[in-house]
VODO-621137 format. One record per residue (C-alpha): x, y, z. Coordinates in steps of 0.2 Angstrom, whole numbers, plus 5000, padded with zeros to 4 digits. Example, Ala and Ser with C-alpha at 12.3 -4.5 7.8 and 13.67 -1.06 7.14 Angstrom:
<atoms>
ATOM:px:py:pz
ATOM:5062:4978:5039
ATOM:5068:4995:5036
</atoms>
This chain:
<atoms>
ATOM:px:py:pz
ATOM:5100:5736:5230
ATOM:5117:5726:5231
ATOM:5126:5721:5217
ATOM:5129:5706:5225
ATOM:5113:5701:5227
ATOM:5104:5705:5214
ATOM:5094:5693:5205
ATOM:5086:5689:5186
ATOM:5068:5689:5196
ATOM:5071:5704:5204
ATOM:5078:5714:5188
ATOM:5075:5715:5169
ATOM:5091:5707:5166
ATOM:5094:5689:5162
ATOM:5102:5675:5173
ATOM:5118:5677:5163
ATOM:5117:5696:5161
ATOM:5116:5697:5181
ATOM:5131:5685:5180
ATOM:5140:5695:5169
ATOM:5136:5713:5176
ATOM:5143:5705:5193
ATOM:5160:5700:5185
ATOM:5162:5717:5178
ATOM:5158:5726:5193
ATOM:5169:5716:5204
ATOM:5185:5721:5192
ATOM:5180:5741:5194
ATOM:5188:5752:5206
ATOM:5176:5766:5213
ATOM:5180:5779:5199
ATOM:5176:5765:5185
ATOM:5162:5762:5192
ATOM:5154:5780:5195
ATOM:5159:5784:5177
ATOM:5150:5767:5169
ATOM:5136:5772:5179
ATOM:5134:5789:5171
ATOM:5138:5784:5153
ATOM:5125:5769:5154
ATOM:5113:5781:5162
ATOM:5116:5795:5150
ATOM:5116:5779:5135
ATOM:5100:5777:5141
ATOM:5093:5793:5140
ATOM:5099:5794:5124
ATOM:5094:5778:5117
ATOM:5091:5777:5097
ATOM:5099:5793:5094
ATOM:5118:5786:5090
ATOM:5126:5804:5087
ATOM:5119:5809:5104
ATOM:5124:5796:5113
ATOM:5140:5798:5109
ATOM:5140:5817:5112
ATOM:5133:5813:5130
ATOM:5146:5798:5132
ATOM:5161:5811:5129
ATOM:5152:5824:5141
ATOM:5150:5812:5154
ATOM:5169:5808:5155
ATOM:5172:5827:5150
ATOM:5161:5835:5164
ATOM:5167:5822:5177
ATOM:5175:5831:5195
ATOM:5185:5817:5200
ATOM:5190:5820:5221
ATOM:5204:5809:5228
ATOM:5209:5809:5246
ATOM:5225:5803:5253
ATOM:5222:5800:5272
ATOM:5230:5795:5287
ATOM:5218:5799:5301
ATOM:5203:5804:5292
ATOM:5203:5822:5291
ATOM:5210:5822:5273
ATOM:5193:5810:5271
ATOM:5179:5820:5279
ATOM:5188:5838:5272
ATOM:5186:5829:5255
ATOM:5168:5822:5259
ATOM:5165:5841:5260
ATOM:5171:5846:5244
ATOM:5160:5831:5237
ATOM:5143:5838:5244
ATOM:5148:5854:5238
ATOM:5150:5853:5221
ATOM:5136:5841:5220
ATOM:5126:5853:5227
ATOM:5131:5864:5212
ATOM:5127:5848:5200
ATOM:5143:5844:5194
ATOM:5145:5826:5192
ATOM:5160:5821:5206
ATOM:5169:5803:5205
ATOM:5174:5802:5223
ATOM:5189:5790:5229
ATOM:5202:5786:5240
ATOM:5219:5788:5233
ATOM:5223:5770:5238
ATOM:5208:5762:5226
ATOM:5212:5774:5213
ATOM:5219:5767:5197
ATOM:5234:5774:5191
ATOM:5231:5773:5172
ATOM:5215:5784:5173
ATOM:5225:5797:5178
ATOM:5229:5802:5159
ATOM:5212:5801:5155
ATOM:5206:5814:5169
ATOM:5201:5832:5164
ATOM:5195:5840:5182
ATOM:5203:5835:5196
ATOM:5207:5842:5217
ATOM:5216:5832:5226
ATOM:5216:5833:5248
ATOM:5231:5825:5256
ATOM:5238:5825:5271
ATOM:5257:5819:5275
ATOM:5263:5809:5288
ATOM:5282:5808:5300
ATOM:5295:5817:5290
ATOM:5288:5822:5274
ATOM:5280:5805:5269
ATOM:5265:5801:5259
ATOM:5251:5792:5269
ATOM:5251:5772:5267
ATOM:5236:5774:5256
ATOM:5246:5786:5244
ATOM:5262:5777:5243
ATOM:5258:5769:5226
ATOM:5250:5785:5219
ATOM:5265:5795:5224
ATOM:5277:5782:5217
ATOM:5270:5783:5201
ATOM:5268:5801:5200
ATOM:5288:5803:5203
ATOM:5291:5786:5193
ATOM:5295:5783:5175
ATOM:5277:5779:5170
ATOM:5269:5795:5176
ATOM:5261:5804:5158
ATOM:5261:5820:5152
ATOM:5244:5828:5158
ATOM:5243:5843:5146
ATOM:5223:5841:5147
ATOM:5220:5840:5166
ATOM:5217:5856:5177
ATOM:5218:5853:5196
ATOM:5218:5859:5212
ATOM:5227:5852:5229
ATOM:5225:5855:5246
ATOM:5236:5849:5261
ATOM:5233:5846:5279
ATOM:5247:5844:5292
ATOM:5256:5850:5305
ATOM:5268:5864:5308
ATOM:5276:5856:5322
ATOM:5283:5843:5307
ATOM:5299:5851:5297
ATOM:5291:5844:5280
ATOM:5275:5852:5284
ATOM:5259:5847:5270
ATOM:5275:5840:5261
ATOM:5263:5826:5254
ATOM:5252:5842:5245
ATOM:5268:5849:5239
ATOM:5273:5836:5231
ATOM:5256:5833:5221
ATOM:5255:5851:5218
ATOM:5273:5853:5209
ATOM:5274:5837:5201
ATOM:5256:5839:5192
ATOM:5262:5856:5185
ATOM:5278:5846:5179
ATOM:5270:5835:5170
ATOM:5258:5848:5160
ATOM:5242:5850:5168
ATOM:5235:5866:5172
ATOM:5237:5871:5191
ATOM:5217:5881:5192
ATOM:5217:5886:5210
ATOM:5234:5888:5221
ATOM:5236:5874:5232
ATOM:5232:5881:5251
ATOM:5243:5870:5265
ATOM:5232:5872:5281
ATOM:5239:5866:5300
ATOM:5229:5856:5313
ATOM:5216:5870:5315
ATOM:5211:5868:5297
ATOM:5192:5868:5298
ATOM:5187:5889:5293
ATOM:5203:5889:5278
ATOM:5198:5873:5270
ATOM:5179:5878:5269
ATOM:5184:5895:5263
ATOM:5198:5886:5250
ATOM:5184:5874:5244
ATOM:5174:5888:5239
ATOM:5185:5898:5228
ATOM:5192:5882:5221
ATOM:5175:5876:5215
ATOM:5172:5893:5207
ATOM:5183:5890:5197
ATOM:5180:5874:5190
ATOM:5162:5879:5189
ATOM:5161:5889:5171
ATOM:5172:5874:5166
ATOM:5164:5859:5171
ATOM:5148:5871:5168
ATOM:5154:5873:5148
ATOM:5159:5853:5146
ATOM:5144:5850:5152
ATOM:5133:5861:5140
ATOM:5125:5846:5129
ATOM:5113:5834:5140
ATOM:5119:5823:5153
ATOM:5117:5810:5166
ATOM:5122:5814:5185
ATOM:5134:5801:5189
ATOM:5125:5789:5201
ATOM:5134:5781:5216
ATOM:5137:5762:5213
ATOM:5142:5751:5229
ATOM:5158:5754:5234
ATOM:5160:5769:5227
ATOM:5154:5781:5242
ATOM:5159:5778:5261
ATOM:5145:5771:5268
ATOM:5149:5773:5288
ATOM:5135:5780:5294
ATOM:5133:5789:5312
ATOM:5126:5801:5324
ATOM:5142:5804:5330
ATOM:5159:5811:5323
ATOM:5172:5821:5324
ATOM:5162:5838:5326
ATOM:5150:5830:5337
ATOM:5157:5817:5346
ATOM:5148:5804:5359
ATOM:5149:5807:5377
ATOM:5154:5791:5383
ATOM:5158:5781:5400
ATOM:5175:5773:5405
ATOM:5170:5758:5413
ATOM:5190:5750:5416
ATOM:5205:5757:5417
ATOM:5219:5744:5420
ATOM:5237:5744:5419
ATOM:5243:5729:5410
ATOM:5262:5730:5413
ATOM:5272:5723:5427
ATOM:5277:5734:5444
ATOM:5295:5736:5436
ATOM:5292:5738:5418
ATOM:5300:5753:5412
ATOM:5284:5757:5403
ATOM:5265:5761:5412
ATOM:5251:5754:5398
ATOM:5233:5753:5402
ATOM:5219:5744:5395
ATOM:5206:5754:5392
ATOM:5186:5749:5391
ATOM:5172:5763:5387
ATOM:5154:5759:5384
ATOM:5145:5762:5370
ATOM:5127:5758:5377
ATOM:5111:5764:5367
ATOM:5123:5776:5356
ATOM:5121:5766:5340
ATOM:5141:5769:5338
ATOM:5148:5755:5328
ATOM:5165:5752:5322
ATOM:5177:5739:5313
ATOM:5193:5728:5317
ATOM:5206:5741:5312
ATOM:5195:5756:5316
ATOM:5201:5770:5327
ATOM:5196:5778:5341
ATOM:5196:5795:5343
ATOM:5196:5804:5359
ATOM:5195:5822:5366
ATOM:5204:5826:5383
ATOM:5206:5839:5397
ATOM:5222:5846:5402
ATOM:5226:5845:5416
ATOM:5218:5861:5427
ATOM:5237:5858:5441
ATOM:5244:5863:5423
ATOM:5232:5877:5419
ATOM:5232:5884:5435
ATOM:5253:5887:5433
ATOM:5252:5893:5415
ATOM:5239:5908:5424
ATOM:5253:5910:5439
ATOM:5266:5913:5426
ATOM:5256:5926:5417
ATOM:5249:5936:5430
ATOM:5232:5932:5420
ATOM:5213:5929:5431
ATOM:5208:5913:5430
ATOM:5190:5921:5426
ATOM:5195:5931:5413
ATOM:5182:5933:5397
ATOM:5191:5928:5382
ATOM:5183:5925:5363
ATOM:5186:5910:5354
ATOM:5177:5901:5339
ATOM:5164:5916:5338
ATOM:5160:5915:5358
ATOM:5166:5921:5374
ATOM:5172:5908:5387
ATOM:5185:5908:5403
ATOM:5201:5908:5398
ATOM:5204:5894:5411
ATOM:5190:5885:5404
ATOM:5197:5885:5387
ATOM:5213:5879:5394
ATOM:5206:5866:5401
ATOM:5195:5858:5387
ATOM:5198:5867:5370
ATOM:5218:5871:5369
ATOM:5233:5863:5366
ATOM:5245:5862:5382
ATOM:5255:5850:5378
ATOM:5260:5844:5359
ATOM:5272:5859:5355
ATOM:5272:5869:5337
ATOM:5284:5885:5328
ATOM:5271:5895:5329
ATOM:5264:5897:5346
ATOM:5282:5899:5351
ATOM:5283:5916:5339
ATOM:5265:5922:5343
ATOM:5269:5920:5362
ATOM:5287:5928:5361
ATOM:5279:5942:5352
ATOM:5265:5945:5365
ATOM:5277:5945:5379
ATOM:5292:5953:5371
ATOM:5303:5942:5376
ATOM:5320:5943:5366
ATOM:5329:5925:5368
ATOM:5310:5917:5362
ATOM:5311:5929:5347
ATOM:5328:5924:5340
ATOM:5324:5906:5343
ATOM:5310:5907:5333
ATOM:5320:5916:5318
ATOM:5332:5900:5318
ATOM:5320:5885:5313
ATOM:5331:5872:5315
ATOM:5335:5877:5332
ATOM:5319:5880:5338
ATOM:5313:5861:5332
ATOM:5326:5854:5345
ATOM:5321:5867:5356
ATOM:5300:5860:5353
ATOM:5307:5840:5354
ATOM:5312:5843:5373
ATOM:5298:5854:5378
ATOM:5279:5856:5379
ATOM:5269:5870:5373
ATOM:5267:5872:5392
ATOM:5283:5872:5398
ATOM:5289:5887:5385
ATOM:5275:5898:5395
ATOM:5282:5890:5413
ATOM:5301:5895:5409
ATOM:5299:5910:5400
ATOM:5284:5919:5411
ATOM:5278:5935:5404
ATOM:5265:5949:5405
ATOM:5252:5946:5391
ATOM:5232:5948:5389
ATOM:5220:5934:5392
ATOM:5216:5936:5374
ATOM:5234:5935:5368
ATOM:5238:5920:5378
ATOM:5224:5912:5369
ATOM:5227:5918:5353
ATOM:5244:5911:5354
ATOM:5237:5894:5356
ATOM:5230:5883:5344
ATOM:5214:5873:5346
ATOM:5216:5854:5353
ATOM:5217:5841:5341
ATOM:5207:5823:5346
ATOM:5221:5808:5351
ATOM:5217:5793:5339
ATOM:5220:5776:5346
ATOM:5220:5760:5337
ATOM:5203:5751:5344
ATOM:5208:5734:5355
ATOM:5191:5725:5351
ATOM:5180:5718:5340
ATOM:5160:5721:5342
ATOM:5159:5705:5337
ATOM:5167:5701:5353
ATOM:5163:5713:5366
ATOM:5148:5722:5362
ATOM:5141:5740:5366
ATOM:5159:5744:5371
ATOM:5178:5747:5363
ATOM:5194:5744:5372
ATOM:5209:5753:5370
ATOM:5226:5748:5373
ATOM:5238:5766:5379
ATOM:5254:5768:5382
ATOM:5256:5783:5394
ATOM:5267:5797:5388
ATOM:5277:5801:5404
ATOM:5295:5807:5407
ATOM:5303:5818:5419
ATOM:5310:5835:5413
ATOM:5314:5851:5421
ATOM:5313:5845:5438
ATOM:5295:5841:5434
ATOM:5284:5825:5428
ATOM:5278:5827:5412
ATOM:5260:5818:5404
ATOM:5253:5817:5388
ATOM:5237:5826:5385
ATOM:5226:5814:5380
ATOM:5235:5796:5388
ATOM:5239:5808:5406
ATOM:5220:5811:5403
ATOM:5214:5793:5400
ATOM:5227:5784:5415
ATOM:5229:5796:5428
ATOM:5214:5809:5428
ATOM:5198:5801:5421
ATOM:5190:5791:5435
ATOM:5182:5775:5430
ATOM:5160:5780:5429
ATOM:5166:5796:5422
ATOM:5163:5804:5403
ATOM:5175:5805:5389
ATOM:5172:5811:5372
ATOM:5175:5802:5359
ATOM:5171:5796:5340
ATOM:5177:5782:5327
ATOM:5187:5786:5315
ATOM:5184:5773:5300
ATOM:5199:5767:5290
ATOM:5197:5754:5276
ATOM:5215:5754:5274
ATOM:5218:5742:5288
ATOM:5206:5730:5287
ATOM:5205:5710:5288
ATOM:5204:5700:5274
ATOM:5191:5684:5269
ATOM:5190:5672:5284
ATOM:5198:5656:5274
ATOM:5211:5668:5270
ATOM:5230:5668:5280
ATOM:5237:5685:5290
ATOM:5254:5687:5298
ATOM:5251:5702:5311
ATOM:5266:5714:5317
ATOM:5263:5724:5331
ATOM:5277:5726:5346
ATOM:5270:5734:5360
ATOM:5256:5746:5359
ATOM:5254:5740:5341
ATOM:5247:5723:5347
ATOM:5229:5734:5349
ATOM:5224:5730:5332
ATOM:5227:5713:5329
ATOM:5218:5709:5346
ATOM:5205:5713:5338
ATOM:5207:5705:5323
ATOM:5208:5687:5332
ATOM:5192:5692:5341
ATOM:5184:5695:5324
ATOM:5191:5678:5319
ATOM:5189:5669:5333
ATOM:5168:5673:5335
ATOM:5167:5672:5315
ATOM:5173:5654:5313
ATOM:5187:5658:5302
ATOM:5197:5645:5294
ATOM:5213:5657:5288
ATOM:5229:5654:5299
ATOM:5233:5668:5309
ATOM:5254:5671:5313
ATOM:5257:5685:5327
ATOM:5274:5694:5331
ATOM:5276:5704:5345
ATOM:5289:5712:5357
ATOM:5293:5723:5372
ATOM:5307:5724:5384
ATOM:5302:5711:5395
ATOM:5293:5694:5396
ATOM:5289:5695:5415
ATOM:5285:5714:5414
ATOM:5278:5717:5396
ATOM:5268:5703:5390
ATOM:5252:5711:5384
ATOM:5236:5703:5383
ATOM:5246:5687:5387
ATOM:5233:5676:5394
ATOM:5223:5678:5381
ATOM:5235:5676:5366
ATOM:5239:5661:5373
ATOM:5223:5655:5376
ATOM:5221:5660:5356
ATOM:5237:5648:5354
ATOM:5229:5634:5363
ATOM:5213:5634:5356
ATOM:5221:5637:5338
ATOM:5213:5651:5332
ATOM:5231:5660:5334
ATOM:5241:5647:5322
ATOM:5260:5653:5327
ATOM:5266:5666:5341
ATOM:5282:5672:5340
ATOM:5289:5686:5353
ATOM:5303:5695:5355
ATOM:5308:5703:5373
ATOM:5322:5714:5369
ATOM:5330:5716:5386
ATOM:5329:5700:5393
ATOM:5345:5693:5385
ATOM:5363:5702:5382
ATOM:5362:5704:5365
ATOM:5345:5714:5360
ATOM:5332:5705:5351
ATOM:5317:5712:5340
ATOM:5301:5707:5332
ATOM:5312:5710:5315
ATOM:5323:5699:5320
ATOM:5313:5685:5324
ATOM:5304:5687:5304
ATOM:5323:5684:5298
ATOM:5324:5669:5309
ATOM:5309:5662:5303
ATOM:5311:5670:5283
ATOM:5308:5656:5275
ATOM:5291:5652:5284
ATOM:5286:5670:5282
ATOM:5290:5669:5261
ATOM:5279:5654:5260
ATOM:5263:5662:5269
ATOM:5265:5677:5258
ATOM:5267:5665:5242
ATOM:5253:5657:5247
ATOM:5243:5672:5249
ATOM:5243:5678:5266
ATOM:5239:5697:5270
ATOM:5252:5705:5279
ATOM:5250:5718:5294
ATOM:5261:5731:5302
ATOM:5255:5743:5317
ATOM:5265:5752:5327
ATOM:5281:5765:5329
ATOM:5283:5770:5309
ATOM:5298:5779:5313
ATOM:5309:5765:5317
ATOM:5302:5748:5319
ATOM:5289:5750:5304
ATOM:5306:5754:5295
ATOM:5315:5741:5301
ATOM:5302:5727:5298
ATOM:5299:5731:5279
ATOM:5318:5730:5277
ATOM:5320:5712:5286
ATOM:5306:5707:5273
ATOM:5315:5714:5259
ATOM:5328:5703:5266
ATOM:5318:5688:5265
ATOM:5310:5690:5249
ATOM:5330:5691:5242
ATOM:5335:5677:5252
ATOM:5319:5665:5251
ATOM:5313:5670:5235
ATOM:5328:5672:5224
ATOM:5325:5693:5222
ATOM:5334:5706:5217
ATOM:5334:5723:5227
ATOM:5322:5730:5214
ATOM:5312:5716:5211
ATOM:5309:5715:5230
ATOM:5304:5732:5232
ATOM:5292:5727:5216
ATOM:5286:5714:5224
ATOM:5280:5721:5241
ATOM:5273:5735:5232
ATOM:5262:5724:5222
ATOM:5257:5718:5238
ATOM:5252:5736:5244
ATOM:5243:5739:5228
ATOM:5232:5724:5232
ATOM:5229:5727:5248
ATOM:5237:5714:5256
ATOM:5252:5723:5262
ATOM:5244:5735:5277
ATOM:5250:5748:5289
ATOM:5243:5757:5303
ATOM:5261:5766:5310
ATOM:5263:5783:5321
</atoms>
């Protein structure tokens, strides 16, 4: 039963009790809660013997395996989720949570510990462990002479700070005195086999540990509300839903300098559900005019038996649906120069710095297509590494639209080498996935982006692409009644060309459930104007939403504009609220901390 709406009648408790448990409750973040519930559990047990209870109080905290995850797409979540089943399936008492919800000042108080993180852009923490990591590396951070830990890091090796989120967790833990129990492993895309096999040897070893705190009686921590994930589906990432494209329509102009679809799929009879902010993840086939060059240039039979993931396959037909043609990576660059012996691939590959400007102009496919060479089927696909799912920030609210989910992509084209060039999935979506065909795809759940109460204010940042999100935020608002003001900023190049999802925003402005629009169309004057500059323009507006409580949005570009735009409200809060630089950067990170300070960047 829900906290929420539990009842004296319906409970041993009394009217004032039930109101009093409820306040309690609601001031507790997920780990609180799971260890309250195993000390009044084992309090219970233990009721009338006051030594014992005691003794079972200090095990319950003692024995305790807390497991944060620091996410940015989800895998650090469900690779974490894993971890969780598995050591309760060996009875240890987990406390499970996401880094973001995690309260910094437990942290002193922790004896068993893994963390699972992955990193995002240059070496970054994920928006959800921005605050953990700042408090880790800050003044406050406590000697931790009693904790023994275990982290493990997801990335990707295409990145020059790869798993540096992990790295950082790993190192600075041993720093400040806790016990490093199980070597931190730093897995790439293709993580799946490594991080079960890591799991296993870490939770041996905190087995005899948690095992010998946990030698007097105890109570199995029981999971309060909040306090596990509670999406619940048929579908994921390892079994994804084989869904229908119903629209695929290009919303820019004949002349805009950039081609972006709106996308619609049906969910009809799947049971998939999803949430503003959610993503959408979505498997792709290459493209088989691609393939079929990649075989030419090896001199390999399109029908030749390859194995792969325990089972034998085409090697086109692994091309086509299960490899990665186009996101480039080191290491398929040194397993390919090795197979084919070819010596200029070699000494690139022993220069990293040179072979990450080489890997930003190419695709994985275009290494193979300008550097031919005899190799096996079986090296070929051994040099690959598996496809990863494209995650796109959903366009819609159910609320809204249904059995369906819309998309907004920007198609990833250029021209290089004398040849047009597609992204994988986006090439996939706009150019070779006819409308009534199947696409796979799953929701990938992120509670890290979400909207707030409905009486409760939002300013939304989103040029471009990044508008996707906050459609479906006013479609939420708009069929739930909601009072809060809504204030959108967007940009693109140009008005006449780029206006995305303009009808609709301004019939949202006419009908008032969008409060204030305010674009920025950076080509379409001399001097080049963007959405951060319109929130300077209109600083003194923007500080009085936020002192009055708004919830703040970004979605978008994180290496430039998501940049840009926290330092134009840096700005504001010197300007309009009388800050210093500290004391702004204090005062947006409270904001973070409470969750009203948001970011869905890439």
């Amino acid at each position: 039963m829900l906290l929420a709406s539990l009842t004296a009648q319906a409970s041993p408790l009394s009217a004032q009790q039930v109101k009093d448990l409820q306040a309690l409750v609601s001031q507790l973040n997920p780990i609180q809660q799971a260890w309250v519930s195993g000390y009044l559990a084992a309090a219970a047990q233990f009721a009338g013997q006051s030594a014992g209870t005691v003794a079972a109080t200090q095990v319950a905290e003692a024995s305790t395996l807390t497991i944060l995850y620091a996410s940015q797409t989800g895998n650090a979540k469900a690779v974490a989720s894993k971890i969780k089943a598995a050591a309760e399936s060996k009875g240890f008492a987990v406390a499970f949570s996401d880094i973001a919800s995690y309260k910094t000042t437990a942290l002193v108080k922790e004896k068993f510990l893994i963390i699972v993180a992955s990193t995002y852009g240059e070496g970054e923490p994920p928006e959800s462990a921005v605050s953990f990591h700042k408090f880790l590396f800050g003044k406050k951070a406590p000697q931790l002479p009693q904790l023994q830990y275990a982290v493990l890091g997801l990335g990707d090796s295409s990145y020059e700070f790869f798993c540096q989120t992990a790295v950082d967790f790993d190192t600075k833990l041993a720093t400040l005195g806790a016990k490093r129990l199980h070597p931190a492993a730093l897995l790439d895309v293709d993580y799946d086999a490594q991080a079960s096999e890591w799991q296993q040897q870490a939770l041996t070893q905190f087995e005899p540990l948690l095992k010998a705190a946990n030698s007097a009686p105890s109570a199995q921590v029981i999971a309060w509300p909040g306090a596990t994930d509670g999406h619940h589906s048929l579908y994921n990432k390892q079994h994804p839903l084989q869904a229908e494209l119903s629209v695929n329509q290009k919303i820019t102009g004949r002349d805009s300098t950039k081609d972006v679809r709106h996308i619609e799929i049906s969910l009809a009879d799947s049971g998939l559900t999803y949430q503003p902010g959610d993503a959408l993840g979505v498997y792709f086939h290459n493209d088989p005019a691609l393939v079929s060059a990649i075989l030419a240039a090896t001199g390999i039979a399109a029908d030749s038996k390859v194995q792969f993931d325990g089972a034998e396959h085409t090697v086109q037909q692994l091309l086509t649906e299960q490899l990665e043609l186009t996101q480039s990576y080191p290491s398929f660059v040194e397993k390919y120069a090795a197979a084919t012996g070819n010596a200029k691939l070699q000494q690139l590959a022993t220069d990293k710095t040179a072979l990450r400007e080489f890997l930003a102009q190419h695709q994985t496919a275009d290494v193979v297509l300008q550097y031919p060479g005899s190799l096996s089927a079986q090296q070929l696909v051994d040099s690959l590494r598996k496809q990863q799912p494209r995650l796109y920030s959903i366009a819609s609210s159910q609320a809204e639209v249904g059995e369906e989910v819309h998309l907004t992509v920007g198609v990833v084209r250029f021209d290089s080498f004398g040849q047009t060039h597609l992204g994988g999935a986006s090439g996939f979506l706009a150019e070779r996935l006819a409308e009534g065909q199947q696409v796979k795809v799953f929701v990938e759940h992120n509670d890290n982006f979400r909207l707030p109460n409905h009486d409760t204010p939002v300013i939304m940042i989103g040029p471009g692409t990044g508008i996707a999100p906050f459609r479906a935020f006013l479609q939420e608002r708009d069929n739930a009644g909601a009072t809060g003001q809504n204030w959108l900023f967007f940009g693109n190049p140009h008005f006449t060309q780029d206006f995305l999802y303009q009808v609709e925003l301004q019939d949202y402005l006419k009908r008032g459930v969008l409060s204030k629009l305010d674009v920025a169309f950076s080509r379409d004057q001399a001097q080049k104007v963007y959405v951060q500059d319109k929130l300077l323009s209109k600083g003194a507006e923007v500080w009085s939403w936020l002192e009055q409580g708004a919830h703040l949005y970004i979605c978008g570009d994180g290496s430039k504009m998501a940049k840009d735009v926290h330092q134009a409200l840096l700005q504001i809060a010197q300007t309009h609220g009388g800050l210093n630089d500290e004391a702004a950067g204090d005062y947006f990170e409270q904001l973070r901390e409470s969750k009203r300070y948001q970011k869905d960047v890439y």
